[in-house]
C-alpha positions in Angstrom: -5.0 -12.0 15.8 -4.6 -11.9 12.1 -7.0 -9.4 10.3 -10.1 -11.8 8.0 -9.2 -13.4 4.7 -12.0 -13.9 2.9 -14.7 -11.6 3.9 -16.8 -8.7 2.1 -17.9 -5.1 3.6 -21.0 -3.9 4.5 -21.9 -0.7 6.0 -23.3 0.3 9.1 -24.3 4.3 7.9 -24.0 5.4 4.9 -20.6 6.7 4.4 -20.4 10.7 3.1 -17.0 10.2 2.0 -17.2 7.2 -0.4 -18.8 7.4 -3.7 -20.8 4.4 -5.4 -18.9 2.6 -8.2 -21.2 3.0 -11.8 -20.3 -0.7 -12.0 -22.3 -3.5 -9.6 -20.1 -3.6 -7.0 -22.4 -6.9 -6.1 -20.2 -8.2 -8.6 -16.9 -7.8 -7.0 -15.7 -10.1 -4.1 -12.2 -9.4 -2.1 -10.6 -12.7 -1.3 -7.1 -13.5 0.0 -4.8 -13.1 -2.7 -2.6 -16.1 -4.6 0.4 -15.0 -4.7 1.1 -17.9 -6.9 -1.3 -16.8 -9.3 0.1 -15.6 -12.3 -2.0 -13.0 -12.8 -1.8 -11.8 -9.0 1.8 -12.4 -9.6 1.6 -10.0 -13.3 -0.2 -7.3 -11.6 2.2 -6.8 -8.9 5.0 -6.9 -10.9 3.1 -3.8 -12.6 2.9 -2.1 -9.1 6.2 -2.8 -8.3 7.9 -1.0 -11.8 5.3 1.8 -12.0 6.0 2.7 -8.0 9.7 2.5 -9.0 9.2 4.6 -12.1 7.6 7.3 -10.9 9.2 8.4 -7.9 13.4 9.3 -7.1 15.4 6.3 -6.8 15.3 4.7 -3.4 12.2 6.2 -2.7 9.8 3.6 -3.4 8.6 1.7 -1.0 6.2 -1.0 -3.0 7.0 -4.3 -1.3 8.0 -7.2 -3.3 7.0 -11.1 -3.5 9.4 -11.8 -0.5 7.9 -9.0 1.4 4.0 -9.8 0.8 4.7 -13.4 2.1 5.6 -11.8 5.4 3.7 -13.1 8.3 2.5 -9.8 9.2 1.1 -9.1 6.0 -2.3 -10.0 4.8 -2.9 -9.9 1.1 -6.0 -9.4 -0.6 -7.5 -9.9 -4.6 -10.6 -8.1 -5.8 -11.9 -10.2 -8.8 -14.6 -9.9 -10.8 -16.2 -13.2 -13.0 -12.7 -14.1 -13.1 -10.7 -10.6 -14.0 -8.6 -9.3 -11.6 -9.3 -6.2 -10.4 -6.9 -5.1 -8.3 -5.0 -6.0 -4.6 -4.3 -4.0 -1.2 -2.0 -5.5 2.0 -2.1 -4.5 5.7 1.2 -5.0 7.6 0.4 -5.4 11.2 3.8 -2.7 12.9 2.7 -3.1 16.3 -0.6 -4.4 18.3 -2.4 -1.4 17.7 -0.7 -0.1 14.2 -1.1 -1.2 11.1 -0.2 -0.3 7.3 -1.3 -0.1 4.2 0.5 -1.7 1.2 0.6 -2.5 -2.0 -2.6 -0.9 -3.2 -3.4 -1.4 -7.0 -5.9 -1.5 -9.6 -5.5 -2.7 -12.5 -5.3 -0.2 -15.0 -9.0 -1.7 -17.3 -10.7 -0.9 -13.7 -9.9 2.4 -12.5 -12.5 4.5 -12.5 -15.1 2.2 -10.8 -14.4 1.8 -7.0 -12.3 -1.1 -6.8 -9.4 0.9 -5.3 -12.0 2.2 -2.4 -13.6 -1.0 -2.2 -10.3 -2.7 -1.3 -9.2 0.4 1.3 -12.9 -0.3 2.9 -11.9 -3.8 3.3 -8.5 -3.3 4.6 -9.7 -0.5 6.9 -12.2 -3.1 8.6 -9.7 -5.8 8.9 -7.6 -3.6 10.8 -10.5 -3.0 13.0 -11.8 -6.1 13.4 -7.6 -7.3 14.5 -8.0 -4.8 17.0 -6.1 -2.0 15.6 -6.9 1.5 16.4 -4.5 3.5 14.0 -3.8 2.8 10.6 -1.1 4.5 8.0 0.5 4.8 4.9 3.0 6.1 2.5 2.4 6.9 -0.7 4.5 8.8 -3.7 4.4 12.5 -4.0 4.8 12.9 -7.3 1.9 13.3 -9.8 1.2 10.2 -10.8 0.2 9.2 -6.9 -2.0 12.1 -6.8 -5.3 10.0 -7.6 -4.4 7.6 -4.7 -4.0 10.6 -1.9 -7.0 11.8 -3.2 -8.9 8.2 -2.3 -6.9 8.2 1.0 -8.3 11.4 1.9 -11.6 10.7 1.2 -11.6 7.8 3.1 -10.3 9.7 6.7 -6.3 9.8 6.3 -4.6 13.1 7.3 -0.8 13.5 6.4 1.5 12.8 9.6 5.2 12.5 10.0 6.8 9.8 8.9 6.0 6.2 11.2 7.7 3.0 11.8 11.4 2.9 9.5 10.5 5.6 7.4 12.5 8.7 7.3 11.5 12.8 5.9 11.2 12.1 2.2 10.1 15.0 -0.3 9.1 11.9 -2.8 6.7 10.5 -0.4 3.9 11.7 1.6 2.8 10.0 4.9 -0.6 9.5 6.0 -3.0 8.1 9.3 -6.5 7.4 9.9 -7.1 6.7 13.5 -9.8 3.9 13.7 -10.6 5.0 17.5 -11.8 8.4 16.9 -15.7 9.6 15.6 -14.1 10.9 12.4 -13.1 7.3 11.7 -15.3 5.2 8.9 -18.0 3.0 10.5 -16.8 0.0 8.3 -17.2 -3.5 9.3 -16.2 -6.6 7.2 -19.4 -9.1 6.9 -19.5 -13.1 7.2 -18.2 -15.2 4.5 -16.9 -14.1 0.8 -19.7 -13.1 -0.9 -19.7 -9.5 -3.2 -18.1 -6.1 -2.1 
């Protein structure tokens, strides 16, 4: 079962964890990404050099155009009245597991919850396909500080290393397991309406 396209989040409880955008986030919808678009196309590009530039070589793990069309990847664009704001993949690693990828916001946006907004969403999709654990990996170095930070708000605890990854002082692993009462009560809502 593949995780929704398409779909907003709403919350069940309020969420102690998350903090409210100053923005609207009415005005935000997340909707499977184009990755024909040019500007979804731009933006990753953007990922993909700033996750190699800031991290040892061979120790960035950003996946590329060939590696988001994957089948067991679902891709996701957060867009506001036409501006992109930012995109976030799962990778499905087994029935039960699934990954986060490609998490980025565009630099004009940070600031404003669109980075949490997308983890929300990707967190309930995993849910919702049935997934009861859900990791990452992310860069150690400074610049990825800001996106442990959101990880950690949102659940994740460092782990070991999962799937193909090996012990890598440039990255640092993380897990949220979606089965446990510490997990978010996050569900994704009908249709494609605002974040």
């Amino acid at each position: 079962m593949e995780p929704p396209a398409n779909r907003p989040l709403t919350r069940r409880r309020p969420l102690p964890f998350s903090r409210m955008p100053p923005e609207n986030p009415a005005m935000m919808r997340i909707i499977a990404g184009d990755l024909d678009d040019p500007r979804v196309v731009g933006l990753l590009r953007l990922h993909l050099e700033s996750a190699r530039a800031q991290t040892a070589p061979g120790s960035a793990h950003a996946l590329d155009l060939t590696g988001l069309r994957s089948p067991e990847i679902s891709f996701w664009a957060i867009w506001e009245e036409g501006a992109l704001l930012g995109v976030g993949a799962l990778k499905r690693l087994s029935a039960g597991h699934g990954e986060v990828k490609s998490m980025h916001t565009a630099r004009a946006a940070r600031g404003r919850g669109v980075g949490g907004a997308m983890l929300r969403h990707i967190i309930a999709s995993a849910r919702e396909g049935a997934m009861s654990r859900l990791s990452l990996e992310t860069g150690s170095w400074e610049y990825f500080r800001p996106a442990i930070a959101l990880y950690r708000r949102h659940g994740f605890v460092e782990c070991a290393p999962f799937a193909d990854y090996a012990a890598d002082p440039n990255s640092v692993f993380m897990t949220l397991d979606l089965t446990g009462s510490g997990a978010p009560d996050i569900r994704p809502s009908n249709g494609g309406g605002p974040v």
